[in-house]
SERO-4910 file (N, C-alpha, C, O; in steps of 0.05 Angstrom, whole numbers):
BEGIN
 pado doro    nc1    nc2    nc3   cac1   cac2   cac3    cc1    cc2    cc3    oc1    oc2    oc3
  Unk    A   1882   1533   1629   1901   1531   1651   1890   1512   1672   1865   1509   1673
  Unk    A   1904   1500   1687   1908   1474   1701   1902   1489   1733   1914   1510   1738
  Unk    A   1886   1478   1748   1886   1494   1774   1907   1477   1785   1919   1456   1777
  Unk    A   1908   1497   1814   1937   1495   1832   1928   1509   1852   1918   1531   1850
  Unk    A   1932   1489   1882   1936   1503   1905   1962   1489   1920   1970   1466   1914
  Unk    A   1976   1506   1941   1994   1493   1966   1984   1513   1991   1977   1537   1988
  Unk    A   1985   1504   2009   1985   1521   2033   2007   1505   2053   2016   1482   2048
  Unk    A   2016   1524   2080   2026   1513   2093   2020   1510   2124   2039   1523   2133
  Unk    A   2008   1503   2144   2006   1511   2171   2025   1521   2191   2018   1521   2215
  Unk    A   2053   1532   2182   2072   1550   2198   2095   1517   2196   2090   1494   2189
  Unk    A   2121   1529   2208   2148   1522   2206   2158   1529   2235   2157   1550   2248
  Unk    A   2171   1497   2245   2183   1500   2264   2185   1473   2276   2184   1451   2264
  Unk    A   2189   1477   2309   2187   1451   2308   2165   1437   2334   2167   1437   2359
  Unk    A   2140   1424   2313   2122   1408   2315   2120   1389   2337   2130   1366   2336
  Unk    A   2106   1398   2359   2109   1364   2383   2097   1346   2366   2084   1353   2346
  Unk    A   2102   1320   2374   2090   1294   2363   2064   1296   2368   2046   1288   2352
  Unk    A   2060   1304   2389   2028   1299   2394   2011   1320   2377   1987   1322   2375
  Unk    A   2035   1338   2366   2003   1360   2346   2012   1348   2319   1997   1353   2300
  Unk    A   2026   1336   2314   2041   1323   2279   2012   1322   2266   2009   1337   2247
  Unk    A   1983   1301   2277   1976   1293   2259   1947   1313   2264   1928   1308   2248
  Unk    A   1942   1333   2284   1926   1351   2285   1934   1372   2251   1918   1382   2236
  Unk    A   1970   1371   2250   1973   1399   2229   1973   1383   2206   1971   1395   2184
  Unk    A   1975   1353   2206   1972   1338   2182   1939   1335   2169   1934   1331   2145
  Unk    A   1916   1337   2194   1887   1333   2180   1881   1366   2179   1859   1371   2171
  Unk    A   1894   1385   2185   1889   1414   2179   1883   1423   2168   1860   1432   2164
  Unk    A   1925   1425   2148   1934   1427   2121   1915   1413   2097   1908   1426   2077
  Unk    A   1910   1390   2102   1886   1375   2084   1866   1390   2083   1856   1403   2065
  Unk    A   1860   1387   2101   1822   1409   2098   1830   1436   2087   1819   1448   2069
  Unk    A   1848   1442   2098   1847   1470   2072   1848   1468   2046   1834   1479   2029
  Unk    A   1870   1450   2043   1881   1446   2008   1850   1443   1998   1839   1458   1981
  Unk    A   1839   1417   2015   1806   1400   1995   1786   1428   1996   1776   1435   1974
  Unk    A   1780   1447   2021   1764   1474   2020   1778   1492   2001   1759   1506   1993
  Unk    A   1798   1500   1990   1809   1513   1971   1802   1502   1941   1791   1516   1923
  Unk    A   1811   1474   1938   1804   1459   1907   1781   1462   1906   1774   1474   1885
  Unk    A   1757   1454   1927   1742   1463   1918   1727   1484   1906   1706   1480   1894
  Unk    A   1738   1509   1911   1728   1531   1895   1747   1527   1867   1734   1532   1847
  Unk    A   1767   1522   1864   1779   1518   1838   1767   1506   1824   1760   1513   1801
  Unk    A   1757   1471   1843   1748   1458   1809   1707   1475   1807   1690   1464   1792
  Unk    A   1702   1493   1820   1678   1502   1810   1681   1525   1789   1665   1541   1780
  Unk    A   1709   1519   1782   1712   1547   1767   1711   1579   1787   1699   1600   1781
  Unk    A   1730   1572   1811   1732   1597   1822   1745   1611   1823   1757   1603   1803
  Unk    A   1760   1637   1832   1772   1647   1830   1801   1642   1852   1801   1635   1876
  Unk    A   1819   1647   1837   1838   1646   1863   1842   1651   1882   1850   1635   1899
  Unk    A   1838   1681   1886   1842   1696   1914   1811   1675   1935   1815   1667   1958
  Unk    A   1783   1672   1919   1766   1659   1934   1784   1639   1950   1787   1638   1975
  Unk    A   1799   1619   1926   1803   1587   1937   1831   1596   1967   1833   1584   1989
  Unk    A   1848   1620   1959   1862   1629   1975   1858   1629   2008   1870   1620   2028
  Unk    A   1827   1650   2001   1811   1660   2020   1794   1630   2041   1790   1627   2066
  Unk    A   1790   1618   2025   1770   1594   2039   1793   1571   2052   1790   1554   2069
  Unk    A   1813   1575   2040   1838   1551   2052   1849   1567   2070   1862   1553   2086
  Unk    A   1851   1593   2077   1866   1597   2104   1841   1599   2120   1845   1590   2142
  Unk    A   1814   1609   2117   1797   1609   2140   1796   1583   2145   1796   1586   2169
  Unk    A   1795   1557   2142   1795   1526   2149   1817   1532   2172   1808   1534   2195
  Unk    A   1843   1535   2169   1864   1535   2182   1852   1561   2211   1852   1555   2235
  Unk    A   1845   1582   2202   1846   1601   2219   1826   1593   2239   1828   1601   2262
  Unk    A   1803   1573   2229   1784   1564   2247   1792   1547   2269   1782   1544   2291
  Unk    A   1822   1531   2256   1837   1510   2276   1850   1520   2291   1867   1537   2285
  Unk    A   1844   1512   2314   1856   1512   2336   1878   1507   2340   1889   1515   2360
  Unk    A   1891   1490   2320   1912   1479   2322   1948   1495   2310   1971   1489   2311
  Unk    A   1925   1529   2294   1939   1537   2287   1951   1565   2300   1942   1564   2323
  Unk    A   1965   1589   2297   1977   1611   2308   1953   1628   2282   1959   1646   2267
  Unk    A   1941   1623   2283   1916   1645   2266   1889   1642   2274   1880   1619   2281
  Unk    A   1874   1663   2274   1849   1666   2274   1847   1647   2311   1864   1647   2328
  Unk    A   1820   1634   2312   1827   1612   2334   1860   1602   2341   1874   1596   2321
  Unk    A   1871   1600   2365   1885   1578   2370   1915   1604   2378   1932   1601   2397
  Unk    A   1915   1628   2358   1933   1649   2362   1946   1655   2381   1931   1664   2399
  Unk    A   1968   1654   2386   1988   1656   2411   1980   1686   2423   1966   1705   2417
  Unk    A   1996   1679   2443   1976   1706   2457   2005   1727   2466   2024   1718   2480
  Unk    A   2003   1751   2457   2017   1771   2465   2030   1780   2503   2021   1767   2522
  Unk    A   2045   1796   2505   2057   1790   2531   2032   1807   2547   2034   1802   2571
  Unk    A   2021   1815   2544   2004   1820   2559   1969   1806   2562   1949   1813   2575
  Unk    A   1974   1786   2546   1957   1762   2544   1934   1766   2530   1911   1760   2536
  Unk    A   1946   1781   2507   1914   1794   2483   1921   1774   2454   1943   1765   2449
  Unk    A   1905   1772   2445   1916   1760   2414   1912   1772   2389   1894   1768   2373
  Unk    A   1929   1788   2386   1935   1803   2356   1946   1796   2333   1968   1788   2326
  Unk    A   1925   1801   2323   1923   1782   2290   1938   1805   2267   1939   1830   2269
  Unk    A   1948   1788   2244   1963   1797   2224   1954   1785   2202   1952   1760   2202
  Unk    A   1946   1797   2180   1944   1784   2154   1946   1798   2127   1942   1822   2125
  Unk    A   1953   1784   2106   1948   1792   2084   1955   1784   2059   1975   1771   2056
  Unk    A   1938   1792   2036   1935   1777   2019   1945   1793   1987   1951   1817   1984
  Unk    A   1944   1782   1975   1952   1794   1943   1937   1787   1914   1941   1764   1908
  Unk    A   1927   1795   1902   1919   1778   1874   1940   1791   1852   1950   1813   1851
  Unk    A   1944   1760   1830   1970   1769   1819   1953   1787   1786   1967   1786   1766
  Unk    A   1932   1798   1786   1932   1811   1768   1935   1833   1754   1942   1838   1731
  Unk    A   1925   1851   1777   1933   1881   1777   1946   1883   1796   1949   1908   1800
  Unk    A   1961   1868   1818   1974   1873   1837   1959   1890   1858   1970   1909   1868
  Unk    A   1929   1882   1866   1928   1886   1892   1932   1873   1905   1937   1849   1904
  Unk    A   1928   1895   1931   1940   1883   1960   1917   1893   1985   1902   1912   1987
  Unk    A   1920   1875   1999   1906   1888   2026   1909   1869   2054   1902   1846   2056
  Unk    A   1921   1888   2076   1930   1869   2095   1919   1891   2125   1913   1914   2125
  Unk    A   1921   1869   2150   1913   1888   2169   1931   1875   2196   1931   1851   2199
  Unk    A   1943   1889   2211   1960   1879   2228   1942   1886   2261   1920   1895   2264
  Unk    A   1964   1878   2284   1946   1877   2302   1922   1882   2312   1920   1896   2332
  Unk    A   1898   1871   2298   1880   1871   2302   1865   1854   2320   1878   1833   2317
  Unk    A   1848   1848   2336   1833   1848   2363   1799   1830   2350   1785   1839   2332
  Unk    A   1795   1809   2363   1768   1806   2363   1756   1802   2333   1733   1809   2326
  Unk    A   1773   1790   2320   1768   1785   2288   1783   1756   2286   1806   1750   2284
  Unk    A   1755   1740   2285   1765   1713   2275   1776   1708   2251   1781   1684   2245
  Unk    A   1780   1722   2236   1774   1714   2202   1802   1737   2192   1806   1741   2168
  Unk    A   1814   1747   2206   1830   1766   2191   1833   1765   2162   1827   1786   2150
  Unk    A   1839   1746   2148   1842   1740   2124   1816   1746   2106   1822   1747   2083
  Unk    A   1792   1751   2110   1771   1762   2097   1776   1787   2105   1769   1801   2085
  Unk    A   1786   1807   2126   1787   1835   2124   1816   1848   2113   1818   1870   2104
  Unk    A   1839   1830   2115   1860   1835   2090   1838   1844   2060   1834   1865   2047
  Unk    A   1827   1813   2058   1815   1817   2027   1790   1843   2036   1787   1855   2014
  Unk    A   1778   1852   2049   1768   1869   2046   1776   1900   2046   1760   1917   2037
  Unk    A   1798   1906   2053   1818   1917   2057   1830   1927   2018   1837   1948   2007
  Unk    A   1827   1906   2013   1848   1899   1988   1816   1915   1972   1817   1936   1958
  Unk    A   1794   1902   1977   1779   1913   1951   1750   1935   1958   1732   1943   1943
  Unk    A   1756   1940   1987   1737   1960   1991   1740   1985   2007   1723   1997   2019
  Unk    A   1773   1992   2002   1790   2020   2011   1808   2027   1988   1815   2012   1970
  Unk    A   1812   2046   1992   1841   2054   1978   1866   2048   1986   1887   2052   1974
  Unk    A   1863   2036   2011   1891   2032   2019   1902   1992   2026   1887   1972   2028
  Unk    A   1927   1994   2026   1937   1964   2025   1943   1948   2055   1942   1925   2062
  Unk    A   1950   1977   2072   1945   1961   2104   1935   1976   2121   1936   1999   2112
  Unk    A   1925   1975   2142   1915   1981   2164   1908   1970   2192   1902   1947   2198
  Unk    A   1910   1985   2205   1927   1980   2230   1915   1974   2257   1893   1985   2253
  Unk    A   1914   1967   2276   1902   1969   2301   1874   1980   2302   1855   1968   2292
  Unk    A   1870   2007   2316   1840   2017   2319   1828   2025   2304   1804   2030   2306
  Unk    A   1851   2030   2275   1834   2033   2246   1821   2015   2231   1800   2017   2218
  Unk    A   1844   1989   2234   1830   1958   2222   1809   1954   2239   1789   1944   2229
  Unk    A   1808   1961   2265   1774   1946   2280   1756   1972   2263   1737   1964   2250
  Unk    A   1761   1997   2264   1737   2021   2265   1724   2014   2238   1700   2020   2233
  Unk    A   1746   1997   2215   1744   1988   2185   1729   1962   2189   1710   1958   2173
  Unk    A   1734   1941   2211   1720   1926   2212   1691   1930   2216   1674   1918   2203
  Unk    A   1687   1941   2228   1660   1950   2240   1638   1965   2228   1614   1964   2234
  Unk    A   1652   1984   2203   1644   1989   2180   1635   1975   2166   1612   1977   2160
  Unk    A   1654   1953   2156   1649   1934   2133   1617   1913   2152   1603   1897   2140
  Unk    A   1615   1917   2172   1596   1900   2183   1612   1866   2197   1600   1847   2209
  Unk    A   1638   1867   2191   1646   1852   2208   1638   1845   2230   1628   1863   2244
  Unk    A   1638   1818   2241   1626   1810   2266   1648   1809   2287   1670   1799   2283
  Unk    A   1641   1821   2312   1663   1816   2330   1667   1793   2349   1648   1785   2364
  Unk    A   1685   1786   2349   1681   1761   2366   1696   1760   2399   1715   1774   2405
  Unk    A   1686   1749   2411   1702   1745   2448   1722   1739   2443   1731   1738   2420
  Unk    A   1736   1733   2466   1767   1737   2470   1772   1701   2478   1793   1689   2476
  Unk    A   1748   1692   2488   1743   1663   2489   1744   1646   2453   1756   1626   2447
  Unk    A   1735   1656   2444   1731   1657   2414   1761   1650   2404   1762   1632   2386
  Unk    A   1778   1657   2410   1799   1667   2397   1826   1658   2419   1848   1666   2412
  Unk    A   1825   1650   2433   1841   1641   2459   1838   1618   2462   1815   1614   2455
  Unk    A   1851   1592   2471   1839   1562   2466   1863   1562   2498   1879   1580   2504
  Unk    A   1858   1536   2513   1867   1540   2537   1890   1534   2540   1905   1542   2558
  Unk    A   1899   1505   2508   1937   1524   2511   1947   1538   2513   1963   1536   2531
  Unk    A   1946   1560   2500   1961   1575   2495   1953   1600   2518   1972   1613   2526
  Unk    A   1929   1607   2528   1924   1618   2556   1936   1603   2581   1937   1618   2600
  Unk    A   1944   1582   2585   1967   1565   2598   1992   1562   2592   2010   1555   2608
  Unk    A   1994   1568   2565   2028   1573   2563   2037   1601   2570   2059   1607   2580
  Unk    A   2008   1627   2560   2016   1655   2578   2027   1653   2604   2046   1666   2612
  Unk    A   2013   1634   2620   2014   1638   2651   2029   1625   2657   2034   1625   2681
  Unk    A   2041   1610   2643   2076   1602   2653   2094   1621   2639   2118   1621   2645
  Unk    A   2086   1636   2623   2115   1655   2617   2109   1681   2637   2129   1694   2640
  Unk    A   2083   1693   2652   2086   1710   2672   2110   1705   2687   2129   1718   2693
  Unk    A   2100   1671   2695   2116   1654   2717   2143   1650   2719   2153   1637   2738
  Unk    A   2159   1659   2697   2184   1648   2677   2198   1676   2675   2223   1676   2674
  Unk    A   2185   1700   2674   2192   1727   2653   2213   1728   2662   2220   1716   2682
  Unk    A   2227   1740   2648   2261   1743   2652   2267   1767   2633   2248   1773   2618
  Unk    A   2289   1781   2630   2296   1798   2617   2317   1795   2599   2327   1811   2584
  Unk    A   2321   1773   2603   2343   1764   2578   2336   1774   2549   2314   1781   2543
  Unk    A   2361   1775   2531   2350   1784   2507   2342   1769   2488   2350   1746   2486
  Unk    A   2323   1779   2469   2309   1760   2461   2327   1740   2440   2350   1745   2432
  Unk    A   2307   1713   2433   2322   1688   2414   2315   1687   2391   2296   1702   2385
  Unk    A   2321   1675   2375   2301   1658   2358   2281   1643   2365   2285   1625   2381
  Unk    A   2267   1645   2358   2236   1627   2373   2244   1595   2367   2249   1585   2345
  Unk    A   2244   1584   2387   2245   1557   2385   2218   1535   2381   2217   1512   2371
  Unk    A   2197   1553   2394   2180   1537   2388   2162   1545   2355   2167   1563   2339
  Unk    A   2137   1522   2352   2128   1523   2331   2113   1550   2328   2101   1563   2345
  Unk    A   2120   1556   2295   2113   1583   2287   2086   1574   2259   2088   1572   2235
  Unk    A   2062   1569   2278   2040   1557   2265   2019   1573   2241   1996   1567   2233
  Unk    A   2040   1600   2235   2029   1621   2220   2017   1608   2195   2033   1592   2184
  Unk    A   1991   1610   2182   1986   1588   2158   1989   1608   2135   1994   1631   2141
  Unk    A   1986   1602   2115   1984   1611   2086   1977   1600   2059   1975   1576   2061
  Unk    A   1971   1611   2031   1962   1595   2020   1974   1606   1986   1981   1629   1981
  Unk    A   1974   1592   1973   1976   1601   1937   1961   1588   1918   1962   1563   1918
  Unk    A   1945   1604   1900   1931   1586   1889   1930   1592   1861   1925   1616   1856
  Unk    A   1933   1580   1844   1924   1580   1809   1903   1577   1800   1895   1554   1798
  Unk    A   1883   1603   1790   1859   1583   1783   1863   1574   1747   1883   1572   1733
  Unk    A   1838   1570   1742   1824   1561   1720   1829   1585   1698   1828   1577   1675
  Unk    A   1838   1618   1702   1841   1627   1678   1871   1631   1680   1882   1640   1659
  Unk    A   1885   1626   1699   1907   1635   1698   1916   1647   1713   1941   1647   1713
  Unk    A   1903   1664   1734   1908   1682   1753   1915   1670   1778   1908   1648   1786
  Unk    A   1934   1689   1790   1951   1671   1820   1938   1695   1842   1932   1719   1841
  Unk    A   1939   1669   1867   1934   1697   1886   1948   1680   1915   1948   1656   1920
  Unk    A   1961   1704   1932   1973   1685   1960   1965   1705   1978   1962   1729   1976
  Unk    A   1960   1684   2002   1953   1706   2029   1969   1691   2042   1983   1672   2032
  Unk    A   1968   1703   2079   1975   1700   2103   1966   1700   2123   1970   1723   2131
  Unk    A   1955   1687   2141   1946   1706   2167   1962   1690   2197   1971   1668   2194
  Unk    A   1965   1702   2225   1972   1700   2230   1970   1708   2261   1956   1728   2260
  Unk    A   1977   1703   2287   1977   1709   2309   2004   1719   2320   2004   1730   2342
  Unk    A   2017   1716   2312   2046   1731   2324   2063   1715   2333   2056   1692   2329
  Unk    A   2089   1718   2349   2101   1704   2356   2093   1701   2390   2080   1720   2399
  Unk    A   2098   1688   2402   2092   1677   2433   2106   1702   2447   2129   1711   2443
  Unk    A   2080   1713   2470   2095   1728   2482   2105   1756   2478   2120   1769   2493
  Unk    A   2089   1767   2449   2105   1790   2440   2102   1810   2453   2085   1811   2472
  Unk    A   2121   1836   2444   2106   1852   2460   2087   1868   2435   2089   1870   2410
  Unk    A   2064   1880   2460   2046   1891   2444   2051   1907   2429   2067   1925   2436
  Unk    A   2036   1908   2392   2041   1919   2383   2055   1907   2355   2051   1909   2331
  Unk    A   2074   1892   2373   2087   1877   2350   2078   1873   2316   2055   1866   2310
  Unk    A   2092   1876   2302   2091   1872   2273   2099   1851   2262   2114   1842   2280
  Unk    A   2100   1831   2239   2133   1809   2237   2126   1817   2203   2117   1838   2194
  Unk    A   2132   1796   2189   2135   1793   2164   2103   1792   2152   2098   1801   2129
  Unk    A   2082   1780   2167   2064   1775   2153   2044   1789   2132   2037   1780   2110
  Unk    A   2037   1815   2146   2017   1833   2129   2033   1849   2118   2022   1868   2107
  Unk    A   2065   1848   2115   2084   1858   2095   2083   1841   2059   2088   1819   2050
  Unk    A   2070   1871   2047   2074   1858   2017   2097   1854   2013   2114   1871   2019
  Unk    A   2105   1825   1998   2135   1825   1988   2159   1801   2018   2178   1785   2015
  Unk    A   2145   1810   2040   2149   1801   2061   2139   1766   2062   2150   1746   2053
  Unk    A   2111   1771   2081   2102   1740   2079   2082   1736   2063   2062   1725   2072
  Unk    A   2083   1748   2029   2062   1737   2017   2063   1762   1989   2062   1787   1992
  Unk    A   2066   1749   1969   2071   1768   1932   2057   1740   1919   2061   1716   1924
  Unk    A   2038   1756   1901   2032   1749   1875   2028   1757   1851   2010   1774   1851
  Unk    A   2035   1754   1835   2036   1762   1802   2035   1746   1784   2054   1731   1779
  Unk    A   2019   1744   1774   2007   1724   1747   2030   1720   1732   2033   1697   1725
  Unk    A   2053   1740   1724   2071   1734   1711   2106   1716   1719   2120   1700   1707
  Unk    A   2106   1730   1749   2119   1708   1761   2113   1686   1782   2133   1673   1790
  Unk    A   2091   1681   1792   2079   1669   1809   2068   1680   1835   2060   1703   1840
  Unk    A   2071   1654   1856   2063   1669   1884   2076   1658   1898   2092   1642   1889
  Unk    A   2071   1664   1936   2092   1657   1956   2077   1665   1978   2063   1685   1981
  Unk    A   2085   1642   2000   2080   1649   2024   2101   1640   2044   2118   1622   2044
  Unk    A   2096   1654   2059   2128   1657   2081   2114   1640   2113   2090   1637   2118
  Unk    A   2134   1632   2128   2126   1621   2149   2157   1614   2169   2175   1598   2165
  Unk    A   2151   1639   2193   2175   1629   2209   2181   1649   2229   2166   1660   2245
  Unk    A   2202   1651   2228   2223   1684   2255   2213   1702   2229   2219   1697   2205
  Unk    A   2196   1723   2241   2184   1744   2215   2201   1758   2218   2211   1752   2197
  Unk    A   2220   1780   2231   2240   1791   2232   2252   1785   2212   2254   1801   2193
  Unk    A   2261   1759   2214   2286   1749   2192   2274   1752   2171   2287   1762   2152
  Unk    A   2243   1745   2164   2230   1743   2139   2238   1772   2128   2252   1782   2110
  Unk    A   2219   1779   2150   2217   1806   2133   2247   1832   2118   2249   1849   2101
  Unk    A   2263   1818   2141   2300   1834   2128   2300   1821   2099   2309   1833   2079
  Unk    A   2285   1791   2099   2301   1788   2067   2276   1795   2051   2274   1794   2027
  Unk    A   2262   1800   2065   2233   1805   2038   2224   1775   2023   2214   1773   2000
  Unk    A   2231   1746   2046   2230   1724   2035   2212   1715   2008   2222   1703   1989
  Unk    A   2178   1724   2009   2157   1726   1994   2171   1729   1958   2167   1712   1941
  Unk    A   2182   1748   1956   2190   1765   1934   2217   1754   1920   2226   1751   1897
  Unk    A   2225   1748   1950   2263   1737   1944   2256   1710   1928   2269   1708   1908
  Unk    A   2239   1691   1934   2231   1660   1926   2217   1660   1904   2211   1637   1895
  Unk    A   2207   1686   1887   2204   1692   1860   2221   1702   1842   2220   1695   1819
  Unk    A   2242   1727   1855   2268   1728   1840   2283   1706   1830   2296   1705   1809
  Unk    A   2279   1685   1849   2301   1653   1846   2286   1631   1822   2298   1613   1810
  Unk    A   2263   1637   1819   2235   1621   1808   2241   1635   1781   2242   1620   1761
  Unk    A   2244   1671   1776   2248   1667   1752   2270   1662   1744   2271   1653   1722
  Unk    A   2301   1666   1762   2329   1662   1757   2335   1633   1747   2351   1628   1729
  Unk    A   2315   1607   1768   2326   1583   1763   2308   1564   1754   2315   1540   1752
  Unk    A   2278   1571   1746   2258   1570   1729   2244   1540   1742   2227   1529   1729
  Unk    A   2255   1529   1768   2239   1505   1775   2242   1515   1806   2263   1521   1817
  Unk    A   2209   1514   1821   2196   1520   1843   2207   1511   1868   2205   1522   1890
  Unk    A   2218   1489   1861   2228   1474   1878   2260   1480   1894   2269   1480   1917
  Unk    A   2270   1485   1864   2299   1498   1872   2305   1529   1886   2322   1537   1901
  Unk    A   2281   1541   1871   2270   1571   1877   2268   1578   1907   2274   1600   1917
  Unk    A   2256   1552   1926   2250   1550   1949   2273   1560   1967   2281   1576   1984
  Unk    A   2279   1537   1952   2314   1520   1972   2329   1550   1971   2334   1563   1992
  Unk    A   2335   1560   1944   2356   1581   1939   2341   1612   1962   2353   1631   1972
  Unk    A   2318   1605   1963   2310   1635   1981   2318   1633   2010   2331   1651   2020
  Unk    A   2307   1602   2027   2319   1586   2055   2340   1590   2050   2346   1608   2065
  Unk    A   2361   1584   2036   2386   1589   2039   2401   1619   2046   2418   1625   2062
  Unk    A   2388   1634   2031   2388   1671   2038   2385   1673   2071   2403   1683   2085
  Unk    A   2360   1664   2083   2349   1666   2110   2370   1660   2115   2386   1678   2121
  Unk    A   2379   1626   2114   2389   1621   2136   2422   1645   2131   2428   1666   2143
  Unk    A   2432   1634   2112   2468   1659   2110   2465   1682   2112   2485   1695   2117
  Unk    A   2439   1694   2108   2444   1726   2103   2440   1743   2139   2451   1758   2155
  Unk    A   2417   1727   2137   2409   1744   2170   2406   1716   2194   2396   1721   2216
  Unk    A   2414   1692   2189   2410   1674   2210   2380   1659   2210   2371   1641   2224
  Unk    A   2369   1672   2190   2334   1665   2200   2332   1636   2197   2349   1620   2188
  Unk    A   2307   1631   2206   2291   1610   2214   2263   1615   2198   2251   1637   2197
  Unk    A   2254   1591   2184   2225   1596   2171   2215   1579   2148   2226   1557   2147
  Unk    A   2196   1584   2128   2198   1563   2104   2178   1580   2091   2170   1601   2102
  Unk    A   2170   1571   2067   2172   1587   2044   2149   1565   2023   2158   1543   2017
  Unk    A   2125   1571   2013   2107   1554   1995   2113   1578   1973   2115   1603   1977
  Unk    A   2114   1558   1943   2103   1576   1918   2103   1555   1895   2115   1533   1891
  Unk    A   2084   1571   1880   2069   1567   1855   2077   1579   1830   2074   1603   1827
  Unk    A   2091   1561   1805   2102   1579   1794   2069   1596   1769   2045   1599   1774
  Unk    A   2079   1599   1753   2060   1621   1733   2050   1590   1721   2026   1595   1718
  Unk    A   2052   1566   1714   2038   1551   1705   2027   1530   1726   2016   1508   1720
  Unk    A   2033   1541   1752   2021   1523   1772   2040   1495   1786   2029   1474   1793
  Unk    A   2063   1500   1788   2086   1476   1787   2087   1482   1820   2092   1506   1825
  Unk    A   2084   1464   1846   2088   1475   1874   2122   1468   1878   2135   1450   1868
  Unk    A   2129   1490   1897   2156   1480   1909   2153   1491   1939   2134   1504   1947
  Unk    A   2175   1480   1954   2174   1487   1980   2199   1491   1996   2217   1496   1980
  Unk    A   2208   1492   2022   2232   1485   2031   2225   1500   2057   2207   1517   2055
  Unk    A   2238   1494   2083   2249   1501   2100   2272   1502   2116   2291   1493   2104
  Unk    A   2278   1508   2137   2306   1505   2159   2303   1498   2178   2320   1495   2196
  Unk    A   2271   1495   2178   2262   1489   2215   2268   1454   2214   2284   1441   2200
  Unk    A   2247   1445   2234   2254   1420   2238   2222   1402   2223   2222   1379   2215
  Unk    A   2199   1423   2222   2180   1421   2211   2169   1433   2196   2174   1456   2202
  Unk    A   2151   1433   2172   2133   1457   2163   2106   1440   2149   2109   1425   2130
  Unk    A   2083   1444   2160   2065   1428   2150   2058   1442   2119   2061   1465   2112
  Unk    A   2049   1425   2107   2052   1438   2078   2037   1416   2071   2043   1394   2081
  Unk    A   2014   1417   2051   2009   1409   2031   1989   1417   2004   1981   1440   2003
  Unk    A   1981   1397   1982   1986   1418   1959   1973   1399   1940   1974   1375   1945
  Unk    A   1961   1408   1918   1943   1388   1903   1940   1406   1864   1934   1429   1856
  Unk    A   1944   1389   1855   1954   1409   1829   1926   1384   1813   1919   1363   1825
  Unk    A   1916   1393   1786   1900   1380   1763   1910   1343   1765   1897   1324   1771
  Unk    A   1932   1345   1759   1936   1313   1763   1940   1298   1786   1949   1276   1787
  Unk    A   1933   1310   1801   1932   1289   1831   1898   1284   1841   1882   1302   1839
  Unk    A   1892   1262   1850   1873   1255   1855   1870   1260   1888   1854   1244   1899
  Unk    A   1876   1269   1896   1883   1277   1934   1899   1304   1941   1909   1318   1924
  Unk    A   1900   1308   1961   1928   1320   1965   1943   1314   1971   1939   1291   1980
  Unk    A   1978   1326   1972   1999   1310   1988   2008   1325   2014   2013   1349   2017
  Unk    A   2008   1312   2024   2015   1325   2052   2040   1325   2063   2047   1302   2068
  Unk    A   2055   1340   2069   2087   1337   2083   2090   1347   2106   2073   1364   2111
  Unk    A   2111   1345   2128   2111   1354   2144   2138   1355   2152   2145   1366   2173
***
């Protein structure tokens, strides 16, 4: 079997001035991901090492860079899948964890259970020997400046569709025997209120894998994701219409007619074929399969 990765750095719409920050990102993950593939690695690894690149960027709504909740904390979401026995392991608002996406996967292979939550994911972090990190760590001075204009702004109107960029990253990868694996991680939407949940550390939601029908990662209004179960929906279509590409389009299409959503959608089929699609105005995405000598990058 032929390795295969895509990831995406979130869906929406992109100022000009970050275009080519999510364009050298997306790259560094794809090239930190292949690289564990072409060493003969495992998928969920190459999974695992292409969203921490991203989660390290600042540039993204994960790990570093994470939008900050309405009370100006940054609570992290993630989670991940391997497509062979169908585990899972994800951890939602969690606090002071750069790396969410290594405690999803630890989650996935060193509990019995598939998610966990707030003061149980830290008390689990802390266990596992997780390192905790400052709040400086994890806060970058955009986005602690875009808090302090929405104090300045608050209003009670009801809420929208998020207009701005939804920089949530993710990843799918094929290795070398055959096995698929997709994660997620994520910072939330701008402003939430505490507590908040969206699509991400939902299996089936923003992120399914199965060796037999592929993988998927979600990126957008998690609400909407998560009503259609987008992750899951964009492999029903993959095996219905048997090319990745179309698979995409036919799930975005659900979002947008069924519930209005906003978002985009990466997957890999069972022999490693990438497809994509969104509704936003952006989605950084790129993706590098056995016969490409680079990756390709889109936006």
């Amino acid at each position: 079997m032929q390795p295969s990765i895509i990831v995406h750095g979130g869906a929406g719409d992109i100022p000009p001035g970050l275009l080519e920050a999510h364009r050298e990102g997306t790259r560094r993950a794809v090239e930190a991901g292949w690289a564990v593939l072409a060493s003969s690695g495992s998928a969920l690894d190459a999974v695992e090492a292409a969203i921490v690149v991203m989660e390290d960027d600042e540039t993204f709504d994960a790990g570093r860079g994470s939008f900050l909740n309405a009370d100006g904390q940054a609570e992290l979401d993630a989670g991940c899948m391997e497509g062979t026995q169908l585990l899972v392991g994800a951890v939602a608002s969690v606090q002071f964890i750069q790396n969410p996406i290594r405690l999803a996967r630890a989650v996935m292979e060193k509990s019995e259970h598939v998610l966990l939550v707030a003061h149980g994911a830290q008390r689990f972090a802390q266990k596992m020997g997780f390192p905790i990190c400052d709040f400086t760590d994890l806060v970058v001075p955009r986005e602690f400046e875009r808090w302090q204009r929405f104090l300045r702004e608050r209003t009670h109107a009801a809420p929208q569709v998020p207009a701005d960029p939804a920089d949530t990253v993710g990843c799918v990868a094929l290795d070398q025997t055959g096995h698929i694996a997709a994660g997620t991680s994520t910072g939330g939407t701008r402003n939430k209120v505490p507590g908040r949940v969206g699509d991400v550390p939902l299996v089936g939601c923003g992120f399914f894998a199965d060796d037999e029908l592929g993988g998927a990662s979600s990126t957008g209004w998690g609400e909407s994701i998560a009503r259609v179960t987008l992750a899951r929906l964009a492999l029903y279509h993959l095996q219905e219409l048997g090319d990745p590409q179309a698979a995409a389009q036919a799930a975005i299409r659900v979002l947008r007619d069924k519930v209005n959503g906003s978002g985009g959608i990466i997957l890999l089929s069972p022999a490693g074929r990438p497809g994509w699609d969104h509704n936003t105005q952006h989605m950084a995405c790129a993706y590098r399969t056995a016969r490409m000598d680079a990756p390709e990058v889109r936006l």
